[in-house]
C-alpha positions as CSV (number, residue, x, y, z in Angstrom):
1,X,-63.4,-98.9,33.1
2,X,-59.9,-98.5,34.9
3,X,-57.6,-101.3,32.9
4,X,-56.2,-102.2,29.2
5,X,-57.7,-105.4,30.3
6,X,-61.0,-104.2,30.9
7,X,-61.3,-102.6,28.2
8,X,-60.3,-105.8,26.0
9,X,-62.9,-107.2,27.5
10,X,-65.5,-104.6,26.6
11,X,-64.4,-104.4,23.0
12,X,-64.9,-108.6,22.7
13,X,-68.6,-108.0,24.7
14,X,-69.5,-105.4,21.6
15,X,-68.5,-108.1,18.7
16,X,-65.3,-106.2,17.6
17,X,-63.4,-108.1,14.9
18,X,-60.5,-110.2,16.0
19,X,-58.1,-107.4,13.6
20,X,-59.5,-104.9,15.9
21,X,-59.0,-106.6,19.0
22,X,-55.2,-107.2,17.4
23,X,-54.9,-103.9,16.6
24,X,-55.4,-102.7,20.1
25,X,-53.0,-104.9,21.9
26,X,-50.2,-104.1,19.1
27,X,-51.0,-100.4,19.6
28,X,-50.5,-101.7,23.7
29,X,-47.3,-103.6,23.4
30,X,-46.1,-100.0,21.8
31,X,-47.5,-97.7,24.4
32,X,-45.9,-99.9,27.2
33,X,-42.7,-98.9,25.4
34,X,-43.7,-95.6,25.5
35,X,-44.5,-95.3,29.7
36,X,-41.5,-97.1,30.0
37,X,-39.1,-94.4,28.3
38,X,-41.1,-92.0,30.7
39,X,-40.5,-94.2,33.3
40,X,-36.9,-94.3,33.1
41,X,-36.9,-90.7,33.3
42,X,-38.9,-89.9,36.3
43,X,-42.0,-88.6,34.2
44,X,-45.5,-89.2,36.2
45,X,-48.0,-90.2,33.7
46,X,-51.5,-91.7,34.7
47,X,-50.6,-95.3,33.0
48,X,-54.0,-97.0,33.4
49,X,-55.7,-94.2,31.4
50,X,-53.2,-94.1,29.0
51,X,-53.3,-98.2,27.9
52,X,-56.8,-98.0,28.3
53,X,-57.5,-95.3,26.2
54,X,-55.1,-97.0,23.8
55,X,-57.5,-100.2,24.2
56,X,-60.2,-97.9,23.1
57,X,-59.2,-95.7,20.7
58,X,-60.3,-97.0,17.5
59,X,-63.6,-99.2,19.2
60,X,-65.6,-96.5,16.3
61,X,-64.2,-99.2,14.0
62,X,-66.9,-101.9,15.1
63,X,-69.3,-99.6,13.5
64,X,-66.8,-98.8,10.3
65,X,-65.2,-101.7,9.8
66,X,-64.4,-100.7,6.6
67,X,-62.1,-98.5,8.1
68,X,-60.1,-101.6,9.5
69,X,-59.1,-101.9,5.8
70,X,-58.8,-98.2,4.5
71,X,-58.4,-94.6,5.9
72,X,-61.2,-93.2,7.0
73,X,-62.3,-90.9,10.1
74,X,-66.3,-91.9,10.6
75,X,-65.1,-94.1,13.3
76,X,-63.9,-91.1,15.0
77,X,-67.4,-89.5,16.1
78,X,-68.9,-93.4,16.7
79,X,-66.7,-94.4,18.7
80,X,-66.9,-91.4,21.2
81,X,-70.7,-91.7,21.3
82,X,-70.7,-95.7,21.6
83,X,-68.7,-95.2,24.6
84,X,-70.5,-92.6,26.3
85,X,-73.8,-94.7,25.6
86,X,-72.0,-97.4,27.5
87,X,-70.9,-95.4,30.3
88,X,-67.4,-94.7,29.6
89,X,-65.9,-91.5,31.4
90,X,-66.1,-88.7,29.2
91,X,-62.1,-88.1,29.6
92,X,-61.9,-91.6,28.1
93,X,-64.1,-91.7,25.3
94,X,-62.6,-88.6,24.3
95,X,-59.3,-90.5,23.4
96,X,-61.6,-91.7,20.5
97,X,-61.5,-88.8,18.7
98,X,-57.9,-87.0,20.2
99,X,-55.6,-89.8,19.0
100,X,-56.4,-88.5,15.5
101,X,-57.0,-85.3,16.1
102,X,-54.4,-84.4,18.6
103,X,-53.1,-81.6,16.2
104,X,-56.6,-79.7,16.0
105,X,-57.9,-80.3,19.5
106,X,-56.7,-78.8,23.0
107,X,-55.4,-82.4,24.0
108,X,-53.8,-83.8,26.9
109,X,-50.5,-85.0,28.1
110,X,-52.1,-88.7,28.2
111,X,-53.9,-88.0,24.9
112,X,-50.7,-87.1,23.4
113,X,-49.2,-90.3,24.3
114,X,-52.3,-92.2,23.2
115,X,-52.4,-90.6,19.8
116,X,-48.4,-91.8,19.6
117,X,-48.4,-94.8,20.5
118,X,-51.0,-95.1,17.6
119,X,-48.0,-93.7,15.3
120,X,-45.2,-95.2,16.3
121,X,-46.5,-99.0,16.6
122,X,-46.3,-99.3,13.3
123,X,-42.6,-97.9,12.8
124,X,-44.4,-94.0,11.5
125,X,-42.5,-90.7,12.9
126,X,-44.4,-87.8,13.5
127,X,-42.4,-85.1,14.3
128,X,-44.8,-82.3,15.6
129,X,-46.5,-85.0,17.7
130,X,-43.1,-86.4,19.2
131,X,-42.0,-82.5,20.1
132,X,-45.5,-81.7,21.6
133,X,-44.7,-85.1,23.8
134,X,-40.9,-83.4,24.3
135,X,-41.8,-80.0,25.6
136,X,-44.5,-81.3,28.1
137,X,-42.2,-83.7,29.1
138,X,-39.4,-81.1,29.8
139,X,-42.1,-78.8,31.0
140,X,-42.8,-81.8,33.6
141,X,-39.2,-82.1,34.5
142,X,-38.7,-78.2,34.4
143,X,-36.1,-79.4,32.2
144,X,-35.1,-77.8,28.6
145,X,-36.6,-79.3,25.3
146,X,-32.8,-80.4,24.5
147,X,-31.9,-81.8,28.2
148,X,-34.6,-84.4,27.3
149,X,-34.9,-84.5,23.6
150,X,-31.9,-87.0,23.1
151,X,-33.5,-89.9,25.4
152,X,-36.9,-89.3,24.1
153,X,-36.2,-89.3,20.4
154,X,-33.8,-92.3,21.0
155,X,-37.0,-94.4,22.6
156,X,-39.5,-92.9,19.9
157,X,-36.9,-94.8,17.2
158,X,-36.5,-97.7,19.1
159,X,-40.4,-97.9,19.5
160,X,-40.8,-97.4,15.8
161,X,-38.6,-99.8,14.7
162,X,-40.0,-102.5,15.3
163,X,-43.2,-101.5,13.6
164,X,-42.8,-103.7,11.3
165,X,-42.7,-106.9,13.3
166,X,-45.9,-105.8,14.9
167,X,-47.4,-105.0,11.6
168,X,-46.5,-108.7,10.3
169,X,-48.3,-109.8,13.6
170,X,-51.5,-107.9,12.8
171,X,-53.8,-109.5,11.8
172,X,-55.0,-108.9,7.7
């Protein structure tokens, strides 16, 4: 699986819920944002794994989907394991459990921007996250964390406000 598309298609194949599916391409719309801020700086970033594993990241929810309604972290495990069963890369189904567990896991550059994209499409800052996304970008640009901090945190907040637009276009 190589495209957001793709993997659109594989979450309608399993029977995931038309929030889900929502929820995914909201998650998208945000990360696009995202790889365009790192565009506009000159900041390489594999794009294809990055909107595909934000495509992916919560398919655990087909099998908890009463964590479409309230928090919960089974999905987390499930969803890894579904996609491995269905041939996903292992890279990839990682992103399953990384986006929520970025903090606790040795994650990478493209994880870190999955597991932000997840934050910030619904308006949420999460400092520690954002400066972990700051310091590999400057460490990318072999720039320092301030050269790049005022463009980055500038696109974060523009990302994040309109979270609540996309969270009135979610579906309930």
């Amino acid at each position: 699986m190589k495209t957001a598309h793709e993997a659109i298609s594989f979450l309608i194949s399993i029977g995931a819920s038309d929030r889900l599916i929502s929820h995914a391409r909201l998650v998208g719309e945000a990360g696009e944002q995202l790889l365009k801020v790192l565009s506009d700086l000159d900041v390489e970033v594999d794009r294809n794994f990055v909107l595909t594993g934000i495509a992916l990241h919560d398919v655990g929810k087909v099998r908890h989907p009463e964590e479409l309604e309230q928090s919960g972290s089974r999905h987390e495990a499930a969803e890894e394991a579904l996609l491995l069963e269905s041939g996903i890369s292992p890279d990839l189904a990682r992103c399953c459990r990384s986006h929520a567990q970025f903090d606790e896991m040795d994650v990478s550059f493209q994880e870190l921007l999955i597991a932000l994209s997840d934050k910030l499409w619904k308006g949420k800052r999460v400092p520690e996250l954002e400066l972990r996304v700051i310091d590999n970008v400057a460490l990318r640009l072999a720039a320092d964390r301030w050269d790049v901090f005022s463009d980055l945190d500038a696109g974060f907040e523009e990302i994040a406000a309109k979270g609540d637009e996309r969270l009135s276009r979610s579906l309930t």
